[in-house]
C-alpha positions as CSV (number, residue, x, y, z in Angstrom):
1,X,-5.4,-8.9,-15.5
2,X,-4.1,-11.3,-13.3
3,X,-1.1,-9.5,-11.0
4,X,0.3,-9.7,-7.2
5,X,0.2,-6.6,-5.6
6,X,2.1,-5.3,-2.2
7,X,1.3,-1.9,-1.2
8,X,4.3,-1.0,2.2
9,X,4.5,1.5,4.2
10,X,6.3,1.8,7.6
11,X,4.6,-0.5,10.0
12,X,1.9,-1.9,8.5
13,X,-0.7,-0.6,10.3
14,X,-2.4,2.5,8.8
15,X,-1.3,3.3,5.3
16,X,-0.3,0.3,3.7
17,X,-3.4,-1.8,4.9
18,X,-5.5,1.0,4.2
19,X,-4.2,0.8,0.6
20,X,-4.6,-3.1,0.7
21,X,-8.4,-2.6,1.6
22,X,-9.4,-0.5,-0.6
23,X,-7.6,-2.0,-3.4
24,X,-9.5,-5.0,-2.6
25,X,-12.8,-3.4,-2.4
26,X,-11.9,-1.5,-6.0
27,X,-10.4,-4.1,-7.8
28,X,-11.8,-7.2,-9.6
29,X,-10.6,-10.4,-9.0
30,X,-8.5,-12.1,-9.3
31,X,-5.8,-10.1,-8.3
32,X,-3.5,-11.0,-5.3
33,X,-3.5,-7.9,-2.9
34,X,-1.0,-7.9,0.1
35,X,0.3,-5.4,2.3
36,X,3.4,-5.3,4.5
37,X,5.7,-2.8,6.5
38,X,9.6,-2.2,6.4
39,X,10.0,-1.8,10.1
40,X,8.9,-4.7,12.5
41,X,7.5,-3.3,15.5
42,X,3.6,-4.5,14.8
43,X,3.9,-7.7,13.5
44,X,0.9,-9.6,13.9
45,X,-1.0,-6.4,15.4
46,X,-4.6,-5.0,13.3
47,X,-4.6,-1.7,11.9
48,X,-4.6,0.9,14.3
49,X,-7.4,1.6,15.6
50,X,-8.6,5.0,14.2
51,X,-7.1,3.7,10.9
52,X,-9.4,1.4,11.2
53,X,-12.4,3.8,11.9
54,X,-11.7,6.2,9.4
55,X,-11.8,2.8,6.5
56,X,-15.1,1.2,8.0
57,X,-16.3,4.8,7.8
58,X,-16.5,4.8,4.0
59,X,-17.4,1.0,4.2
60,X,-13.7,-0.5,3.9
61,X,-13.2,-2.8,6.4
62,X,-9.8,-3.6,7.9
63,X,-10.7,-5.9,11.8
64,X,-9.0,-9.1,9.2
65,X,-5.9,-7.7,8.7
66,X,-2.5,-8.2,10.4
67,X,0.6,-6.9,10.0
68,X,3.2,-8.3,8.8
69,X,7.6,-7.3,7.5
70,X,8.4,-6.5,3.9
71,X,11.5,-9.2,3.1
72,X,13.6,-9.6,0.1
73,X,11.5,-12.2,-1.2
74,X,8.6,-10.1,-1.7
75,X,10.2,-9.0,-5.0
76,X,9.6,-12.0,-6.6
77,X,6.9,-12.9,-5.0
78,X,4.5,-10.1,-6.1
79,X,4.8,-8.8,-9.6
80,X,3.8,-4.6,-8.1
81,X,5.8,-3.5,-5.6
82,X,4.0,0.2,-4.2
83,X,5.2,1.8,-1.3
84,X,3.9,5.0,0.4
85,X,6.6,7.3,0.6
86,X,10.4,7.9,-0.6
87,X,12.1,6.4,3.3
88,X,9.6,3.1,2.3
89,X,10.9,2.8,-1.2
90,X,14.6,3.1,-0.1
91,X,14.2,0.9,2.8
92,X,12.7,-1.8,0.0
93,X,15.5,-1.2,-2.0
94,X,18.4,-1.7,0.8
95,X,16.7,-5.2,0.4
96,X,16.8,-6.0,-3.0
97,X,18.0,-9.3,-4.1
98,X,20.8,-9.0,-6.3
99,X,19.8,-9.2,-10.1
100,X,16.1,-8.5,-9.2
101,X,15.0,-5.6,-11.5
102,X,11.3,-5.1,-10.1
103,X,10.3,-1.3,-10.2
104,X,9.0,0.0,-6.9
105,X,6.1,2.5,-7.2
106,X,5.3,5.2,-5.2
107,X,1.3,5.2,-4.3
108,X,0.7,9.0,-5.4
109,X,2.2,8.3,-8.5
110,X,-0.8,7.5,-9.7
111,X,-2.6,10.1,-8.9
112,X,-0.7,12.7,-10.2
113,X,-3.4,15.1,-10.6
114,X,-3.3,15.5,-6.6
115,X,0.1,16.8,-7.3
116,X,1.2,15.3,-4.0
117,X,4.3,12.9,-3.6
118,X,3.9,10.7,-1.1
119,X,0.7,9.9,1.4
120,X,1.9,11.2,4.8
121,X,2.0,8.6,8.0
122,X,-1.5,9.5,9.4
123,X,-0.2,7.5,12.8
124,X,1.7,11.1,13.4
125,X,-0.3,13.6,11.2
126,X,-3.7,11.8,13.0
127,X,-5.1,12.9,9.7
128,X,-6.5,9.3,8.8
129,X,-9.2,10.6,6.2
130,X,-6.9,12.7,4.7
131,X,-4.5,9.7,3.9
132,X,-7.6,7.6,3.0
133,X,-9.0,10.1,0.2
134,X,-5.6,10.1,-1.2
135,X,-5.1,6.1,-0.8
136,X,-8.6,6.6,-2.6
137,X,-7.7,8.7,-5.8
138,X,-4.3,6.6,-6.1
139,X,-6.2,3.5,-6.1
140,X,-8.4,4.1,-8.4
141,X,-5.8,5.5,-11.3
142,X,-3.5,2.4,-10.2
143,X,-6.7,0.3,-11.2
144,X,-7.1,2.2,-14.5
145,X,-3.4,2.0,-15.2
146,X,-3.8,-1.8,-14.6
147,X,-6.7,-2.0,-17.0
148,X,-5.1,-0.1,-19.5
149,X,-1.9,-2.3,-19.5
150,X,0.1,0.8,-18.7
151,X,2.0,-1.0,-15.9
């Protein structure tokens, strides 16, 4: 089940690396698990802080990661493109190299028994453990989608 993986969101400091640390601590190896954001304002910062809190909280932690800018070259470089929202995915697609048919995935599409679209920015909602428990769910059915081949 080897596969590359890059979970965006906007800036790469509370959804997205969220998503990238929980994956990690779900997942088996030896999968490739990255996370990035579309906007470039924290490059090179940690998660935010309460982020941060909220995943140590439930034993995910986060201090390791830095942010860093979704580019065009992340579509061939990773093999599952998931973003967090419907502004991420277009701003990943505005990007797309030119022949490059990689889907892009939203996050809460795999957990579509929440019967939520997108996991809202918890850097405005401050709702950090509400995004996590959804970051949660999807995970896990973006793991069992893996393991059943069905992506």
């Amino acid at each position: 089940m080897q596969r590359d993986i890059l979970f965006v969101c906007l800036g790469n400091i509370c959804r997205s690396p969220a998503a990238e640390g929980v994956f990690r601590a779900l997942a088996p190896a030896p999968l490739r698990i990255d996370s990035a954001g579309t906007g470039d304002w924290h490059v090179g910062a940690p998660p935010y802080g309460p982020m941060q809190a909220a995943a140590l909280a439930r034993g995910v932690d986060l201090s390791a990661l830095r942010a860093r800018q979704f580019t065009a070259r992340d579509f061939d470089a990773f093999d599952l493109l998931v973003a967090m929202d419907d502004k991420n995915r277009a701003d990943m697609e505005r990007l797309r190299p030119e022949g490059n048919d990689r889907p892009v995935h939203l996050m809460m599409d795999f957990a579509p028994r929440l019967g939520v679209a997108h996991v809202p920015d918890p850097y405005y909602t401050r709702d950090f453990d509400g995004a996590l428990d959804l970051i949660e769910e999807a995970a896990r059915g973006l793991l069992g989608a893996l393991q059943e081949g069905r992506i």
